[in-house]
N, C-alpha and C positions, 0 to 999 in steps of 0.2 A: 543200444545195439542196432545196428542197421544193415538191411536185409538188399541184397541185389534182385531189381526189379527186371535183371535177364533173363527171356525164356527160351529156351534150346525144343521146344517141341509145343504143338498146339494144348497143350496141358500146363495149366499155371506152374512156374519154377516152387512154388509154397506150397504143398498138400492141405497144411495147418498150421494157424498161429495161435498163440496163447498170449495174452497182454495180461501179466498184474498192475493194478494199478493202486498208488496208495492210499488213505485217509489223510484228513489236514486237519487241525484247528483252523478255525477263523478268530484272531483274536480286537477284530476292532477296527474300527473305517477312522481315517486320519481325520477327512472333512468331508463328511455328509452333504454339507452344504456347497462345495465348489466357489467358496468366497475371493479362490484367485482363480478360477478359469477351471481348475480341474477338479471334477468330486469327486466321490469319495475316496479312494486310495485304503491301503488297510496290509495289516501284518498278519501272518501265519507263520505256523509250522507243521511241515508232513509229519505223520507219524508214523510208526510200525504196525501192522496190527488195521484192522477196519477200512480195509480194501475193495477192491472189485477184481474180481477173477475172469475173465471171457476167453472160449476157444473160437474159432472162426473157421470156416472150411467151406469151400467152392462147394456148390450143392444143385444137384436139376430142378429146386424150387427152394424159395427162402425159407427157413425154417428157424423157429425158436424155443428153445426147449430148457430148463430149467427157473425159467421165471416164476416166481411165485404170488406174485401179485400179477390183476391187470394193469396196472400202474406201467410194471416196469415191462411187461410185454410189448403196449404200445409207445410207450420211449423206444424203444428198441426198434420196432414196427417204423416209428417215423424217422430215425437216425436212419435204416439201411435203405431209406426210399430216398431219403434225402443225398446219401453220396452214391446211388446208383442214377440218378440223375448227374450226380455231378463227373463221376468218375469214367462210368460205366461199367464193363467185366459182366462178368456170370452172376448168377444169383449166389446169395451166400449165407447159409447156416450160422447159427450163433447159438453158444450151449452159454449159459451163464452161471458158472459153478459157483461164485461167489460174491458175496453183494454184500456192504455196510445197509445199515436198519436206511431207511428213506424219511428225511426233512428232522431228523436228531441233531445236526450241525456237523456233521464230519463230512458233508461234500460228497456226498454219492451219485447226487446226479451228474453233476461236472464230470467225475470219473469212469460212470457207466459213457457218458458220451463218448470220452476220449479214448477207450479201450475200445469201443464198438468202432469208433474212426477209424485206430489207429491199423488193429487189423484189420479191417477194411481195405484201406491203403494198401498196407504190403501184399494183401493177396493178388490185389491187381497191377500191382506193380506200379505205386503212384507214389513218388517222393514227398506227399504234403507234410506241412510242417505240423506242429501243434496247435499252433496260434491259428493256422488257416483253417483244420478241421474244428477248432471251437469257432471261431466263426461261420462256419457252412450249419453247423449245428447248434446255432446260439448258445453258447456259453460264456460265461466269462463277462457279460453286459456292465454288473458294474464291480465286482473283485477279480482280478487275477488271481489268487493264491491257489484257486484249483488247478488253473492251469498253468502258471507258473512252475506249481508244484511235481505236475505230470514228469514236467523233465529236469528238474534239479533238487528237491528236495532241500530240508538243512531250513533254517527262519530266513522266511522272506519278507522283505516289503515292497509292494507296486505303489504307482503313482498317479492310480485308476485308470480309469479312460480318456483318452484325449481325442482328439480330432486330425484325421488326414487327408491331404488335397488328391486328390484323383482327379486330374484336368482341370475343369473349371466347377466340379462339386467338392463337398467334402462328406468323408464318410467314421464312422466310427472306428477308432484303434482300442485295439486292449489292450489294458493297460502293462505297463514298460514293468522289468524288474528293475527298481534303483537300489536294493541289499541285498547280502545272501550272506548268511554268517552258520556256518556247520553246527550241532547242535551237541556239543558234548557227551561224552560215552557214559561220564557217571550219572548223569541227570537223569531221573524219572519223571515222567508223567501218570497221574493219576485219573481215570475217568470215571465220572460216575454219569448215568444214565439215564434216567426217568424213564420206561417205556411204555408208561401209561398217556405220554405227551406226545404228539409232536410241534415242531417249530412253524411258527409262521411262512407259509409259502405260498407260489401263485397268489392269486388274486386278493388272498387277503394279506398278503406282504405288500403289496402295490398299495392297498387302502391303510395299514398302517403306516408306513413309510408316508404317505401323503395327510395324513392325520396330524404328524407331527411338528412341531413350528421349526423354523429355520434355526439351523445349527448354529451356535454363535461364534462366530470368531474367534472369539477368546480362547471357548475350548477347543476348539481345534487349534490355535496354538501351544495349549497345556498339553494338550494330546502328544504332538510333534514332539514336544520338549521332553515327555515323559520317554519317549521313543528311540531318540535320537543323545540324550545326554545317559540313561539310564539302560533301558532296553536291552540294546544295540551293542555298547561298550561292555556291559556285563555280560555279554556272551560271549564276545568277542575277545575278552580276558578270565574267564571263565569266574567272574566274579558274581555268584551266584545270587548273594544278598540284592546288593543291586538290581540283577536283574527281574529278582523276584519282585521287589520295591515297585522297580516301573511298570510292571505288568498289571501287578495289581489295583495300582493306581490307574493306569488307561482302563481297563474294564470296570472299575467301579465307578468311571467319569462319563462312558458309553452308555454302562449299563444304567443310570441316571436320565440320560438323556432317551433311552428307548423304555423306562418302564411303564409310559401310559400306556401304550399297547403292547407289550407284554406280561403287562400285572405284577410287577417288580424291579427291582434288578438284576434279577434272575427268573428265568419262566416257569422254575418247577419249584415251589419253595419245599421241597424233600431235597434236592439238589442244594439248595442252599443253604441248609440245617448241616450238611454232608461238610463245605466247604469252608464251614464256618467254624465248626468240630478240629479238621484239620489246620485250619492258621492258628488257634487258640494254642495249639499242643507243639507248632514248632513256626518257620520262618518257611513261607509258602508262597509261590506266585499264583493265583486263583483268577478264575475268571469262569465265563459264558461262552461257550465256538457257538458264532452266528446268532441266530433264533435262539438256538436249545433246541432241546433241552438238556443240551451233555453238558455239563460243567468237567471244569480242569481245575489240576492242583500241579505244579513244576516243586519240584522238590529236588533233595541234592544229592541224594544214593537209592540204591537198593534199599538200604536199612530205615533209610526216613520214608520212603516209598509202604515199605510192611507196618510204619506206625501211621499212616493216615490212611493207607487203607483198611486199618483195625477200625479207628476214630470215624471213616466213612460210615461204615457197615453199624458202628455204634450207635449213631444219629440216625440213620433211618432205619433200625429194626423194626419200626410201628408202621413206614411206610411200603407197600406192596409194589414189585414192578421196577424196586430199585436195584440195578447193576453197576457195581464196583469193579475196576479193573487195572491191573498198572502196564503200563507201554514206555516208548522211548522216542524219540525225534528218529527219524529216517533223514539218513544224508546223499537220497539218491532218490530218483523217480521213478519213472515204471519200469518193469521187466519186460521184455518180450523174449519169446520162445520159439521157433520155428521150425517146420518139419518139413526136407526138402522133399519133391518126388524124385523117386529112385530114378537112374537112369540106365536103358537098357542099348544093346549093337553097338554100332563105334562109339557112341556116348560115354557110355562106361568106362571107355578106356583109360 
């Protein structure tokens, strides 16, 4: 939805905005290694459920209020310094009513950025794209599927990062959407959660990623091919076996090649006893989102959704800290909500 950045009186046209923004899986980088020019690339899906919520409101000093951690205070802190610099307007309050867990693998910072942007923007009445505020606000370096995600929702696949001329330099592009395939209504998703972990981030994600030997070609073709022949078609015809088949197989082909520094092919092995429970008991696409430590299970109704989440909870009753949940693919991106200021004398009329 898009907000008119016309102001009829020295008082912003927006009193107040409210951005939802979604959660995603990360299910898997195509080629780590950039063996044809572009690296890594990788497939998601939005989900329902494990969002970011932010209000925003013109204010006589910046103010942030609902943050629970100092984490996400100064994230927030350096996002509005950064597009008051870039945009300019008034100072601007941010209440943050709701936040996915931070470095679990559902992408919360990418969506704290883009909802702090976004409202941003419309209250000053600045048309930026999405791709431009992740850029002002570094996101998006090497997946698109968070931001990608922000505004279409449904499984995505990018084709990473590439390279743009700007005169006579060039400068980094994020990465392109090359699919988007809706996510079917009957399909469940499963999450279970470790919240005893978190996932690899900052600077020790830089040191694992560099730890590890160079992607092979091969699998990154296997990868492709799982994606593109199985993935992709099986959603696309809502052939669920299929799809399940190729998912599973790209994240058990990843999740191989990242287990030296993450201590498996899975980061929580409670998560992995969970999703291991569920494929045993029916026909299941299982995987890892990013790091972890959330593991996923795609199943093909509500009713096979209530038998692995029985089967989740079964397997880790000895382990403490584990949450089980069932959601759905989101086939849309973020909301916004806006709240004009009233208008008073001939304005009204």
């Amino acid at each position: 939805m898009r907000m008119s950045s016309e102001r009829t009186s020295t008082l912003p046209a927006i009193s107040a905005i409210t951005v939802e923004a979604p959660g995603r899986l990360h299910m898997g980088f195509l080629d780590p290694g950039g063996s044809l020019g572009r690296a890594f690339g990788s497939v998601g899906v939005v989900i329902e459920g494990c969002g970011t919520r932010v209000t925003a409101r013109p204010s006589d000093d910046a103010q942030i209020e609902g943050a629970t951690t100092a984490e996400q205070r100064e994230r927030i802190e350096r996002y509005l310094a950064l597009l008051r610099d870039a945009y300019g307007g008034p100072p601007v309050s941010v209440q943050l009513e709701q936040a996915a867990r931070a470095h679990c693998g559902i992408g919360s910072g990418t969506q704290l950025a883009l909802a702090v942007g976004t409202a941003y923007a419309q209250l000053v009445g600045m048309s930026a794209t999405t791709a431009e505020l992740a850029q002002r606000l570094g996101r998006g370096a090497r997946s698109g599927i968070g931001v990608l995600g922000f505004d279409h929702g449904g499984l995505l696949v990018d084709g990473g990062p590439g390279r743009t001329i700007a005169g006579t330099a060039t400068r980094a592009a994020l990465p392109p959407l090359l699919a988007r395939q809706p996510f079917p209504d009957d399909w469940r998703i499963v999450l279970i959660d470790d919240t005893t972990r978190e996932g690899l981030h900052g600077d020790d994600e830089k040191r694992g990623l560099a730890a590890l030997p160079p992607f092979p070609q091969t699998l990154a073709a296997h990868v492709c091919h799982q994606l593109l022949m199985r993935v992709l078609p099986g959603m696309a015809q809502g052939d669920f076996d299929a799809f399940a088949a190729g998912v599973s197989e790209v994240q058990q082909s990843i999740g191989e090649y990242f287990a030296p520094v993450q201590g498996g092919v899975y980061s929580s092995p409670a998560v992995a006893a969970a999703l291991q429970a569920i494929a045993a008991n029916q026909t299941a696409g299982v995987g890892q989102s990013s790091w972890g430590p959330t593991g996923f299970a795609f199943v093909q109704s509500s009713r096979h959704a209530d038998d692995a989440l029985a089967a989740a909870r079964a397997a880790t009753r000895e382990h403490p800290g584990i949450v089980c949940s069932v959601t759905r693919g989101r086939n849309c991106g973020a909301r916004f909500y806006a709240v004009q200021q009233p208008r008073f004398g001939a304005d009204a009329q």
